[in-house]
C-alpha positions as CSV (number, residue, x, y, z in Angstrom):
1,X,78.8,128.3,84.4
2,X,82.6,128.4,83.2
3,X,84.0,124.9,82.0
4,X,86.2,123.0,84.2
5,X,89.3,124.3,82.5
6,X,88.0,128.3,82.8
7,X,87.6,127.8,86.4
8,X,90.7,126.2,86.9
9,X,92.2,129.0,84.7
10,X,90.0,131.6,87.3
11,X,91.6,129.7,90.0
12,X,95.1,130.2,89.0
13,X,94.9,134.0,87.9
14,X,94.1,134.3,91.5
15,X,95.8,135.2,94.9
16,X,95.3,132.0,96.9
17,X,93.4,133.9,99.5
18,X,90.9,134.9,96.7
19,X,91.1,131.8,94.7
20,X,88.9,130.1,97.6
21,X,85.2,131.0,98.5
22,X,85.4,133.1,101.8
23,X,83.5,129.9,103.8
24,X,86.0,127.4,102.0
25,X,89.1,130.1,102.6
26,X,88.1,129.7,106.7
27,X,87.6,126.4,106.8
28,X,91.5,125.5,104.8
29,X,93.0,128.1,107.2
30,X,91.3,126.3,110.3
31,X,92.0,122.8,108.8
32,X,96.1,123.4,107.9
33,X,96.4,125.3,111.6
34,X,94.4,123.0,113.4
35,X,97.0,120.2,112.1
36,X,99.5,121.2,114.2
37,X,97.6,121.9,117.1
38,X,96.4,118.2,116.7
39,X,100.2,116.9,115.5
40,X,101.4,118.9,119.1
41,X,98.4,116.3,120.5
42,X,99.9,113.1,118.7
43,X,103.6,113.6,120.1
44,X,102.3,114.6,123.6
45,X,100.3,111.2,123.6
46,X,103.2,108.7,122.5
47,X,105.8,110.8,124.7
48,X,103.0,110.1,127.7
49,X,102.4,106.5,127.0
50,X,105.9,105.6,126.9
51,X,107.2,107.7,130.0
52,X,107.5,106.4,133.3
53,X,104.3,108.0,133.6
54,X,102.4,105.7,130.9
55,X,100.5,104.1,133.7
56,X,98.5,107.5,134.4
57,X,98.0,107.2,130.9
58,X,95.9,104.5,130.6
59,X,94.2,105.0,134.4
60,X,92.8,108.4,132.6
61,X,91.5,106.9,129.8
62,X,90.3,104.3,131.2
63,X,88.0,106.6,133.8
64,X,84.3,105.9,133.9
65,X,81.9,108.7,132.6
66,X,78.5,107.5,133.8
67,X,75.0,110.2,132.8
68,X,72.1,108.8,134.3
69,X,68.7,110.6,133.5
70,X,65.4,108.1,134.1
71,X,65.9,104.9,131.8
72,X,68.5,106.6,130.0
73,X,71.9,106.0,131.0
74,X,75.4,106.7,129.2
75,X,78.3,104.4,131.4
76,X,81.7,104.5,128.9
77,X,85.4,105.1,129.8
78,X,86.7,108.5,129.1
79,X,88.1,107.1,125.8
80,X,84.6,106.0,124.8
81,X,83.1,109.5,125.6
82,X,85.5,111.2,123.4
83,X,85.2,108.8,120.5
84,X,81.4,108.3,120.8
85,X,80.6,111.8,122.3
86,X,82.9,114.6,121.1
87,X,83.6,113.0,117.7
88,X,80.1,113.3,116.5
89,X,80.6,117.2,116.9
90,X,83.8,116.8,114.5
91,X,81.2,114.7,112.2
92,X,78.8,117.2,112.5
93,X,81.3,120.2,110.8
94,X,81.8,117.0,108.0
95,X,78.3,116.8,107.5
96,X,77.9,120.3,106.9
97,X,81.1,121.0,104.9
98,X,79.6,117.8,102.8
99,X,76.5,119.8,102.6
100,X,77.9,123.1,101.5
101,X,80.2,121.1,98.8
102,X,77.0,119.6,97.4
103,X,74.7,122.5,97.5
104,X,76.9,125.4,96.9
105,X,80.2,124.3,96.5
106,X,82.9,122.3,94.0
107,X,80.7,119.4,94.3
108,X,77.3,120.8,93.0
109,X,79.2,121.2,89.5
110,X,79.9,117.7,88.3
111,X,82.6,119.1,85.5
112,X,84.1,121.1,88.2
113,X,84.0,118.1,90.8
114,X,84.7,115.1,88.4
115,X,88.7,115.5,88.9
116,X,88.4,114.9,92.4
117,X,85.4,112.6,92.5
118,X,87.9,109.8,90.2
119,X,90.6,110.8,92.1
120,X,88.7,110.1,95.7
121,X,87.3,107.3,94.6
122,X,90.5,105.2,93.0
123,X,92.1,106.5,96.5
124,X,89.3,104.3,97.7
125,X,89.4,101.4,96.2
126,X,92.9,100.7,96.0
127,X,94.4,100.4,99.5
128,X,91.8,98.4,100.9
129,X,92.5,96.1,98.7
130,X,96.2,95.8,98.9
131,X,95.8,95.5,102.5
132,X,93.3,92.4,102.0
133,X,95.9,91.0,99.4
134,X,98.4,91.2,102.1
135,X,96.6,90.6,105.3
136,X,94.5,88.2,103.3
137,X,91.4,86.3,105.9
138,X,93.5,86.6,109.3
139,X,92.6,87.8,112.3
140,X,93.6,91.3,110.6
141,X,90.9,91.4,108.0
142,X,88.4,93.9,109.6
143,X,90.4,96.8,109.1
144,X,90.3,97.2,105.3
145,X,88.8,100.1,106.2
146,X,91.7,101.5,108.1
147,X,94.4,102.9,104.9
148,X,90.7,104.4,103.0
149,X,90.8,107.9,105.0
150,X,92.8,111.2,104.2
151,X,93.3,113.4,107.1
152,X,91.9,117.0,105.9
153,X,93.8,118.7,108.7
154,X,97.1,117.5,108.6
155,X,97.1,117.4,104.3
156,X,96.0,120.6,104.4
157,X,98.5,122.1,107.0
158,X,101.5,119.9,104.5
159,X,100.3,122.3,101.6
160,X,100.0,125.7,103.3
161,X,103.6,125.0,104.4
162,X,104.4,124.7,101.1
163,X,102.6,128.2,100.4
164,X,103.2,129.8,96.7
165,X,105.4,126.7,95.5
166,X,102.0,125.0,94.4
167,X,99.0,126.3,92.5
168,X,96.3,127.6,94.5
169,X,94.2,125.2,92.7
170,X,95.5,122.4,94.5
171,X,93.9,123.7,97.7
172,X,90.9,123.6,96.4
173,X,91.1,120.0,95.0
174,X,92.9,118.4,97.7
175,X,89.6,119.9,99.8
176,X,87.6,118.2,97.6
177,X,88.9,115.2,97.4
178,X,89.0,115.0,101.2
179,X,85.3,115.5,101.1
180,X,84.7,112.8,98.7
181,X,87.1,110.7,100.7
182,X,85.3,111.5,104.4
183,X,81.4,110.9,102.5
184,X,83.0,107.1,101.2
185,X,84.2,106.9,105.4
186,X,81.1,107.4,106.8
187,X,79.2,105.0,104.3
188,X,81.9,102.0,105.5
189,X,81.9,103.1,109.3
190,X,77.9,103.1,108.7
191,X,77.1,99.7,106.9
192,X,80.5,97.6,108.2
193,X,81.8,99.2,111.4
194,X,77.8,99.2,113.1
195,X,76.8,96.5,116.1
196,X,73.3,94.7,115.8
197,X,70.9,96.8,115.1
198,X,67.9,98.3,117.5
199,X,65.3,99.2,114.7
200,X,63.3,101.0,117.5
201,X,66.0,103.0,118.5
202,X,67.0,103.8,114.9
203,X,63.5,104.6,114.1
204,X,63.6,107.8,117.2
205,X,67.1,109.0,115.9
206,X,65.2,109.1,112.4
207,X,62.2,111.1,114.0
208,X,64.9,113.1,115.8
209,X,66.0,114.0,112.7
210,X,62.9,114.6,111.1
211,X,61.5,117.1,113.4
212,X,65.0,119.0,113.5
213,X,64.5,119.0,109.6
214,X,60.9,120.8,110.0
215,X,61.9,122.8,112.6
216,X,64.8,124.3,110.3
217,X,62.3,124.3,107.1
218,X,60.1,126.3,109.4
219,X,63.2,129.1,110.1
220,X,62.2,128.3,114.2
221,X,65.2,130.1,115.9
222,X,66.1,128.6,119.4
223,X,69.3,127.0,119.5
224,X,68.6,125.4,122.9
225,X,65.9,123.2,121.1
226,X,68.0,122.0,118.5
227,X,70.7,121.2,120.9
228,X,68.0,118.9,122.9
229,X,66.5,116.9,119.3
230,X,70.5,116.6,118.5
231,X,71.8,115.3,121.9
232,X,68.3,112.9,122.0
233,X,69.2,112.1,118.2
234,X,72.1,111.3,118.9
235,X,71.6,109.3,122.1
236,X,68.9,106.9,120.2
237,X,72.0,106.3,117.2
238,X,74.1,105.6,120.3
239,X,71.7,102.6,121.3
240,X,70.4,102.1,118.0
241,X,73.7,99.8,117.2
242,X,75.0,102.4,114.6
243,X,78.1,104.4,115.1
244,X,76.7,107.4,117.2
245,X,79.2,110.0,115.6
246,X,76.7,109.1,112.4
247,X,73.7,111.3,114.0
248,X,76.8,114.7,113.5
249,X,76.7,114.1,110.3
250,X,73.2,113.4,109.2
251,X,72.3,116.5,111.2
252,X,74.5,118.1,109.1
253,X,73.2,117.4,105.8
254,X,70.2,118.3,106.9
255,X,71.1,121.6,107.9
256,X,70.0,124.3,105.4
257,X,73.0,125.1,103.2
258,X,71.8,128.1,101.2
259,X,70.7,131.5,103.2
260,X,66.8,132.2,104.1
261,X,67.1,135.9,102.8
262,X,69.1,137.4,99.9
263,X,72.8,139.0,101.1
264,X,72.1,142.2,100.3
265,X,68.7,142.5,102.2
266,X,70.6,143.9,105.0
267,X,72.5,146.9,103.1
268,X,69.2,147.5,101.9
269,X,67.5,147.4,105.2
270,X,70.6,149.7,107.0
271,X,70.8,151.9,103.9
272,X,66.4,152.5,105.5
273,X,67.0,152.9,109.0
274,X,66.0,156.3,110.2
275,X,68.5,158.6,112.1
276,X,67.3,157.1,115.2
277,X,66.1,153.5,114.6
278,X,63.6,152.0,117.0
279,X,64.3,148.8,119.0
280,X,62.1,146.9,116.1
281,X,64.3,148.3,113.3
282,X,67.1,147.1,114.8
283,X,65.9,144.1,115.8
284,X,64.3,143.3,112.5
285,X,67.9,143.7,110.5
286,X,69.4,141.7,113.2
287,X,67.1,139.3,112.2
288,X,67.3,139.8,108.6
289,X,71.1,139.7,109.0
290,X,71.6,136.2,110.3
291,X,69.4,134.9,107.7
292,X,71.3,136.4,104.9
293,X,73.9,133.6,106.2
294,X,72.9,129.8,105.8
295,X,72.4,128.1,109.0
296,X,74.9,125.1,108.3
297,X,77.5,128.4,107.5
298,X,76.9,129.5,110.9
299,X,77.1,126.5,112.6
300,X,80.5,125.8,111.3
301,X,81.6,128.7,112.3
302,X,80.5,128.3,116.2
303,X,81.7,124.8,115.9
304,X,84.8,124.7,113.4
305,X,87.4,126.2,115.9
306,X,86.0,123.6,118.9
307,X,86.8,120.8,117.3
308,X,89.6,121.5,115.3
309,X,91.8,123.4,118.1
310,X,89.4,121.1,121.4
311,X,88.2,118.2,120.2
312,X,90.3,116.7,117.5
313,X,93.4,117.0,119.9
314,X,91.9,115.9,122.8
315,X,90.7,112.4,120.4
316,X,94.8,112.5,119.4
317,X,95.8,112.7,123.0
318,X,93.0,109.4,124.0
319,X,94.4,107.5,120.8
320,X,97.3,108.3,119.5
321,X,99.2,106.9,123.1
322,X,100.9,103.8,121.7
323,X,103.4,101.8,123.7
324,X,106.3,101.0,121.6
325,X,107.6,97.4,123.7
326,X,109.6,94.6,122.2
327,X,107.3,91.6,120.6
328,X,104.5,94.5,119.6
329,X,103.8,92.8,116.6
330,X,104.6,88.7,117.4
331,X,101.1,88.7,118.0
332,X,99.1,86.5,115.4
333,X,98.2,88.5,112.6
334,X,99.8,92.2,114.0
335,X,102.7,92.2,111.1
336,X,100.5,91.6,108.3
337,X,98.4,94.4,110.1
338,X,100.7,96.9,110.4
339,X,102.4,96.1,106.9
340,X,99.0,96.4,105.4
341,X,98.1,99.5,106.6
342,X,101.3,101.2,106.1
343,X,101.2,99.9,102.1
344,X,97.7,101.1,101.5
345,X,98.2,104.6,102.8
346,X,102.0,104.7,101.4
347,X,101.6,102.8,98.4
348,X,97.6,102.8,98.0
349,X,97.3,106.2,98.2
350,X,99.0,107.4,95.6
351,X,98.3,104.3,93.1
352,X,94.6,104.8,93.5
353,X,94.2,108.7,93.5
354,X,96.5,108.6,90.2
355,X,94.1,106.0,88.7
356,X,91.2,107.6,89.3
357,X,92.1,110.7,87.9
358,X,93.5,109.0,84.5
359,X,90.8,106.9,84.1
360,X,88.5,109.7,84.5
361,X,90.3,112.1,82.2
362,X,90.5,109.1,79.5
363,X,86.7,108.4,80.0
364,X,86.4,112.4,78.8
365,X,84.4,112.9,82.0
366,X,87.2,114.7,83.9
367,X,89.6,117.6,82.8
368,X,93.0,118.2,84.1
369,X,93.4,121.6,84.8
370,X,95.7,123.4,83.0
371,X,98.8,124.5,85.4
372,X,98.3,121.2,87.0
373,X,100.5,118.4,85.9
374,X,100.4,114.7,87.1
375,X,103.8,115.0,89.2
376,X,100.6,117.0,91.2
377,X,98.5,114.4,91.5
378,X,101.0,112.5,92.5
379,X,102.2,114.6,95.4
380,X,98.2,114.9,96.5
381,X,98.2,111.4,95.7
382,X,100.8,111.0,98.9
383,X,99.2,114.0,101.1
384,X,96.2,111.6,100.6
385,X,97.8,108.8,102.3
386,X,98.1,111.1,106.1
387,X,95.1,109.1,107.7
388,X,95.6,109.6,111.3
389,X,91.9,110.9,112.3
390,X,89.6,108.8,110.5
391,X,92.1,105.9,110.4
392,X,92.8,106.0,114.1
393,X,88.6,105.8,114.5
394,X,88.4,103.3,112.4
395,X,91.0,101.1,114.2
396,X,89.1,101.3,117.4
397,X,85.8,100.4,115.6
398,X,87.9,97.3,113.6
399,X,89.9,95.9,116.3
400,X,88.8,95.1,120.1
401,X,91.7,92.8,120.3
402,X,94.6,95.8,121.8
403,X,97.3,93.8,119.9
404,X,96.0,94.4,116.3
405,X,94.6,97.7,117.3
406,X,98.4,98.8,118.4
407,X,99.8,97.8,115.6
408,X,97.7,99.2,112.9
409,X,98.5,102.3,115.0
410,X,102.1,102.3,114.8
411,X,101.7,101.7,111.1
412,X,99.2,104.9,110.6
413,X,101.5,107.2,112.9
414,X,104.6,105.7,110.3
415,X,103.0,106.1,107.2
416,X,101.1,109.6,108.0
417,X,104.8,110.7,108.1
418,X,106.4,108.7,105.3
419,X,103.3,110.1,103.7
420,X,103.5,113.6,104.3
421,X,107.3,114.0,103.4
422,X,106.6,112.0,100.3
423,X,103.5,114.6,99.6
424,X,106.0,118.0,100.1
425,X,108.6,116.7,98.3
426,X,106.8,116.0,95.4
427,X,105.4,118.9,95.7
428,X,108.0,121.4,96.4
429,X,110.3,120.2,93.5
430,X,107.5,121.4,91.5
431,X,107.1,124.2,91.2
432,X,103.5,125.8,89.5
């Protein structure tokens, strides 16, 4: 295994299509496109909410989706079914792009990932606690968790804009980081964003995912099966009192990361085949063929384009809808809100993801690669303060009172932008 510096070096010497693992190269490319798809979503949504059709708005949203089956019964408002429902599908690809990073990926090398790991971390730490120091034990102080996140799409998109005028490298740790970043999310939304808990409820989503888990150990090949355990698992988080989008990504990392059969079986196998291969033959390197891909690579691959390109926008479009009216923030508490959520990601941001990375490099556990320079950092340091996603979920989990929940809002739609031109600036007067 090369040392941190070699790889970076590798990483460097490369084309940036060739610097990336072909899974990794497909998920950036989704990611950085996806961002505008879900940016186009955003705009749509606060162009809607204050036209003179903002009512509609609101009556949409607002729409009861009711599924009945027996005792079990789903009743939320369409804004409920998308954050509840069709997020944990977008936590699902997070669990499994978690999974691939630690099994296979920048994250099962600690020398490789340690950069990133300090980096992630100080990005953290930092703005949740500048938001407590200006927020302080108000109304306001449940969203801490709010200026944590980093938005992979929309960073991602703010660097392939920039194309050759930053090293490749950077692609790669920014992708990283944002990993890092969205395992540190889940692990809040999980212990402080969760209602009372239904231990009997938690204990079926755990069986859920325990047979799913010996099902895939056993290589048993009938997607509409898992489909039923994951909609049942899914359904019992739902009740348990947990966050329900938490049962995507546990199914996630439990999805095999690493292929059941060696990649070249199947040249071997078509290099075998007779001039005119039975119905078996072919059926058998079918077979062989889709195990010489890991299951959690080919569920993100049906699944990465449907939520980056479906669901992600439709989530933008449901939350992203903010009213801008006169007095928006008089409300007790909203100013310290919105100032403290536009300071962590600004400010918090950047101070923590360069601390991290310093303190790690002067510990000797991290490396700074080579053609990267701090003035990098820094500009990641900024891309890393583009929230929006995450942040936006978080809001709805911290705040039932509308009034807080629309200003930290208005502060992550400000700050993802202050955020982002900060981020390519830096960046683009750089050059690698």
């Amino acid at each position: 295994m090369p040392n941190n510096g070699e790889w970076w070096q590798t990483a460097r010497r490369s084309t940036p299509a060739r610097s990336l693992p072909g899974g990794v190269t497909r998920f950036v490319s989704t990611e950085a496109s996806g961002g505008i798809v879900l940016l186009a979503a955003a705009v749509v949504a606060l162009v809607w909410a204050n036209s003179p059709w903002q009512g509609s708005y609101e009556t949409l949203w607002h729409t009861r989706v009711a599924v009945e089956l027996g005792s079990i019964r789903f009743d939320e408002d369409l804004r409920h079914f998308v954050n509840d429902g069709l997020m944990a599908l977008f936590f699902l690809v997070v669990g499994l792009e978690i999974k691939r990073e630690l099994i296979r990926g920048e994250l099962a090398d600690m020398r490789v990932a340690a950069l990133p790991v300090f980096a992630a971390l100080g990005g953290m730490l930092v703005p949740p606690i500048l938001y407590l120091i200006i927020v302080g034990g108000g109304p306001g102080s449940d969203g801490w968790g709010i200026p944590m996140a980093t938005d992979i799409a929309f960073a991602l998109g703010v660097l392939a804009l920039l194309g050759t005028r930053v090293p490749a490298s950077l692609k790669v740790l920014l992708l990283t980081l944002a990993i890092v970043d969205d395992i540190g999310a889940i692990v809040v939304i999980g212990i402080f964003y969760s209602d009372d808990i239904s231990f009997i409820a938690l204990l079926v989503a755990v069986a859920g995912l325990v047979v799913t888990a010996a099902l895939l150990r056993t290589r048993v090949d009938w997607p509409p099966l898992y489909a039923a355990l994951g909609l049942a698992t899914w359904y019992a988080t739902y009740r348990s009192g947990i966050h329900a989008t938490l049962a995507g990504v546990a199914i996630g990392l439990i999805t095999p990361a690493n292929p059941l059969a060696p990649s070249d079986s199947v040249r071997r196998w078509a290099q075998d085949l007779s001039d005119e291969p039975t119905a078996a033959e072919v059926r058998q390197v079918a077979i062989i063929g889709r195990e010489s891909v890991s299951p959690a690579e080919h569920l993100t691959e049906r699944l990465h384009s449907t939520t980056s390109f479906l669901i992600l926008p439709v989530f933008a479009l449901a939350n992203a809808g903010v009213e801008f009216r006169s007095g928006m923030l008089s409300a007790s508490g909203a100013t310290a809100v919105a100032v403290g959520v536009a300071v962590g990601l600004i400010v918090g941001k950047i101070a923590g993801i360069l601390a991290g990375a310093w303190l790690g490099v002067r510990l000797g556990l991290a490396t700074l690669p080579s053609e990267v320079r701090w003035v990098h950092l820094a500009g990641i340091g900024a891309l890393g303060g583009i929230g929006f996603t995450v942040s936006l979920f978080v809001t709805g989990l911290a705040f039932p009172d509308a009034q807080l929940a629309d200003a930290a809002k208005v502060a992550i739609l400000g700050a993802s932008v202050v955020s982002a031109v900060i981020g390519a600036t830096v960046l683009a007067a750089r050059r690698s």
